[in-house]
SEVEX-567996 format. One record per atom (N, C-alpha, C): residue in one letter; x negated, y, z negated. Coordinates in steps of 0.1 Angstrom, whole numbers, plus 2048, in hexadecimal, padded with zeros to 3 digits. Example, Ala and Ser with C-alpha at 12.3 -4.5 7.8 and 13.67 -1.06 7.14 Angstrom:
BEGIN
A77C7C77B2/A7857D37B2/A77C7DF7B2/S7807EA7B9/S7777F57B9/S77F8007B1/
! end
This chain:
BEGIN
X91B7A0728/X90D79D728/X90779A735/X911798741/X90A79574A/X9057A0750/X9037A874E/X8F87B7750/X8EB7B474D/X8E87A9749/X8DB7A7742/X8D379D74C/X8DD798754/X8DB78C75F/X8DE78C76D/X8E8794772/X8EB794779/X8E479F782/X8E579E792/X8D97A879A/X8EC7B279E/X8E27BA7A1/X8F17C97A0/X8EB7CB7B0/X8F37C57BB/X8EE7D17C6/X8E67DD7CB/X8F17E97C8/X8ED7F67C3/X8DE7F67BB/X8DD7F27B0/X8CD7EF7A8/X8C77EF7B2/X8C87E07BD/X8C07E07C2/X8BA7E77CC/X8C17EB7D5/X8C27F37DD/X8BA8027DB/X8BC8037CD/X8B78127C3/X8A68107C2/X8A58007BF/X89A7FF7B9/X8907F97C7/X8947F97D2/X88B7F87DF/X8898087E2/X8978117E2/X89381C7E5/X8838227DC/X8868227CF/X8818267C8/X8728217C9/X86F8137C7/X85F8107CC/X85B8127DA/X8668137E4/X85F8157F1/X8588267F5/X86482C7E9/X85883A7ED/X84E83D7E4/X8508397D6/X8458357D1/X83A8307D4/X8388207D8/X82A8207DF/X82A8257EE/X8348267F3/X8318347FD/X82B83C7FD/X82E8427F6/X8258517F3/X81884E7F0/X8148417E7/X80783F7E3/X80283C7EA/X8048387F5/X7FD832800/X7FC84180B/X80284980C/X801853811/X7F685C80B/X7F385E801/X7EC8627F7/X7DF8607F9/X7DC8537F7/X7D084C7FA/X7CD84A80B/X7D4848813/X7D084C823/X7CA860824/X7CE86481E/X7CC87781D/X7C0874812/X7BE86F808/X7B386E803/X7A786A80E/X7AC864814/X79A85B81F/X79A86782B/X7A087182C/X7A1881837/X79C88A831/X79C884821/X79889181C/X7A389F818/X7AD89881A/X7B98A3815/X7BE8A5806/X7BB89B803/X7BF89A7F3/X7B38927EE/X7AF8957DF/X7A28957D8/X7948937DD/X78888E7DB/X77E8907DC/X77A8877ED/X77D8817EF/X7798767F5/X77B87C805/X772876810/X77987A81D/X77986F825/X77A871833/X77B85F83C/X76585F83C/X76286983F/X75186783E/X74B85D835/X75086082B/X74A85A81E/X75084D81C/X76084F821/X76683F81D/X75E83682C/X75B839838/X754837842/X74683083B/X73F837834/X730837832/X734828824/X73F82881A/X73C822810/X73F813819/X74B813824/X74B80882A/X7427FE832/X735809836/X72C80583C/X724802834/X72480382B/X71A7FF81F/X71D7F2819/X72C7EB81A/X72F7E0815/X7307D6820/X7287DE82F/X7297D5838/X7337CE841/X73B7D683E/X7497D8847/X7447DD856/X74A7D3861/X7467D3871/X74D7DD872/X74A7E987D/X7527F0883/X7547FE87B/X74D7FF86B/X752804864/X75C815865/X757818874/X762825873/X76B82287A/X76C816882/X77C812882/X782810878/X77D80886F/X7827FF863/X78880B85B/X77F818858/X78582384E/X794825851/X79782B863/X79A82E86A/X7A7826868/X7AA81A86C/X7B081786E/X7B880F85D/X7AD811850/X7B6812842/X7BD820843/X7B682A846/X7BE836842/X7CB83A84C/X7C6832857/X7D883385F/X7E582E855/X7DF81E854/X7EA818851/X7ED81A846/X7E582583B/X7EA82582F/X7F3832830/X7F183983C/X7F984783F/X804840844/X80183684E/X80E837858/X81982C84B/X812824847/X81E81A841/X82081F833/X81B826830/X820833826/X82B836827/X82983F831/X838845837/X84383C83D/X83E835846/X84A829844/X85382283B/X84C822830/X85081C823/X85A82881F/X85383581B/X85D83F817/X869843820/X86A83D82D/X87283F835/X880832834/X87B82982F/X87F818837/X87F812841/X87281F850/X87981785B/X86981085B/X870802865/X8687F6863/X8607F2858/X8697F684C/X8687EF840/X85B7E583F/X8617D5846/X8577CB841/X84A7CB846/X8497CE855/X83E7D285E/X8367D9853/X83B7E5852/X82F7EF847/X82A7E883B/X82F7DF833/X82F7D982B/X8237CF82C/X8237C5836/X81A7B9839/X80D7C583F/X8107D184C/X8027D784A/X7FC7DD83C/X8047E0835/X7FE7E7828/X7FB7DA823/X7FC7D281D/X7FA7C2817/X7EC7C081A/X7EE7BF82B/X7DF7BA830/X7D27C782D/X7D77D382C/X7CD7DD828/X7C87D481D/X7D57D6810/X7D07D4806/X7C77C6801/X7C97C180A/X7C37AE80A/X7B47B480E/X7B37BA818/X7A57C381E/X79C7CA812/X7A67D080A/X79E7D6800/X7987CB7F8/X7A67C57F1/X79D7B77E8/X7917B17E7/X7917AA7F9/X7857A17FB/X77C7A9801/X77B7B8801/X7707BE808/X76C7C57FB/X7747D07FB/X7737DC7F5/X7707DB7E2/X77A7D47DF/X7757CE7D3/X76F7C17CD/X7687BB7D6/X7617AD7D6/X7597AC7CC/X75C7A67C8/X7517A37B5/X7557AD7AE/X7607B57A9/X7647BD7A3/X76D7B4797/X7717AC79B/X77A7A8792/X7877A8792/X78D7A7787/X79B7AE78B/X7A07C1785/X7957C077A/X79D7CD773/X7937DB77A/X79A7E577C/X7957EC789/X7887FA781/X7897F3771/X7837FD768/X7707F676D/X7727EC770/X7657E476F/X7597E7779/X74E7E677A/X7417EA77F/X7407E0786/X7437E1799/X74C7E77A3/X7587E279A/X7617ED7A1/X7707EB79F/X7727E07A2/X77C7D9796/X7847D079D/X78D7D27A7/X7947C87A4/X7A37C67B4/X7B57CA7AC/X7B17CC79F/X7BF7CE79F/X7C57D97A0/X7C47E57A7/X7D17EE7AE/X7CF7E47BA/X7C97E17C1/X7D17DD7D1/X7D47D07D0/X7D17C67C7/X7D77BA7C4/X7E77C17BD/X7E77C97B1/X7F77CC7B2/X7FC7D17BC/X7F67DD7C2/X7FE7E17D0/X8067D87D7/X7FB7CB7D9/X8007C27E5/X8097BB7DE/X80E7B47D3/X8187B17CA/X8217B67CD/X8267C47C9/X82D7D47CA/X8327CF7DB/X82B7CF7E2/X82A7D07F2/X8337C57F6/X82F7B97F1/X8357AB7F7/X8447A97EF/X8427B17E4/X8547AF7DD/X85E7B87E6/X8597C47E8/X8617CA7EF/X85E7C9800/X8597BE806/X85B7BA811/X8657AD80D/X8647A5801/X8727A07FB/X87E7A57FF/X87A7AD7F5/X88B7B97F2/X8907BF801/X8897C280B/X88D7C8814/X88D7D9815/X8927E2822/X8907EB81D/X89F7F4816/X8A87EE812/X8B37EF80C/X8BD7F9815/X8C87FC810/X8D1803817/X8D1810819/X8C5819812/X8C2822812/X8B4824818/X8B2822827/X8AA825831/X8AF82283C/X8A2826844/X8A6828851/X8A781B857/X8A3812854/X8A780485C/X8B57FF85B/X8BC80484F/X8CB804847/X8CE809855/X8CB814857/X8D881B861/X8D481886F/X8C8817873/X8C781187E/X8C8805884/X8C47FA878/X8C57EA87F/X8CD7E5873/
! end
């Protein structure tokens, strides 16, 4: 019965691989969504809705969400610099919270969206800046 209790290594190791390209990819997904590469949306319009909520700077601001959701995307699916990508994607997602979904709530069905995909994201984010990026990435073999 200690299968029921006990942490297995390997598991773990499986199960960092496994969420890090997971929300990797999501985060890759959604940086190409604000370019305009994948579904409706482009950086113009995510540009114009930021300016609207009064965000300073707002085409840096686009600018520099859709980097880090590209770049620490890929970092994630890679494992190199693991935690680094992790705390930038976090603080995106903290960005989205108190900006993007402000008076939304929490449930993201609601009139504005609530906060909960990037409140779970950042959960998701901060466990596996926990977990580390396991022995199956590039920080394994390089550091």
């Amino acid at each position: 019965m200690s299968y029921l209790t006990s942490t297995v290594p390997e598991a773990t190791n499986l199960a960092s691989l496994i969420l890090r390209i997971a929300i990797g990819l999501c985060f890759i997904v959604h940086g190409m969504g604000k370019l305009g590469i994948v579904g409706p949306g482009n950086l113009t319009g995510f540009t114009d809705w930021l300016s609207s909520l009064g965000v300073p700077s707002p085409r840096i601001a686009a600018r520099l969400a859709m980097l880090s959701e590209i770049l620490g995307g890929c970092l994630l699916v890679l494992g190199l610099f693991h935690r680094p990508a992790c705390v930038i994607l976090i603080l995106t997602m903290l960005v989205a919270i108190t900006i993007g979904h402000k008076g939304g709530g929490y449930l993201l069905t609601n009139t504005p969206p609530g906060n909960e995909y990037a409140l779970n994201l950042s959960i998701v984010l901060f466990t596996l800046m926990l977990l580390g990026p396991g022995k199956w990435s590039i920080d394994a073999i390089w550091f």
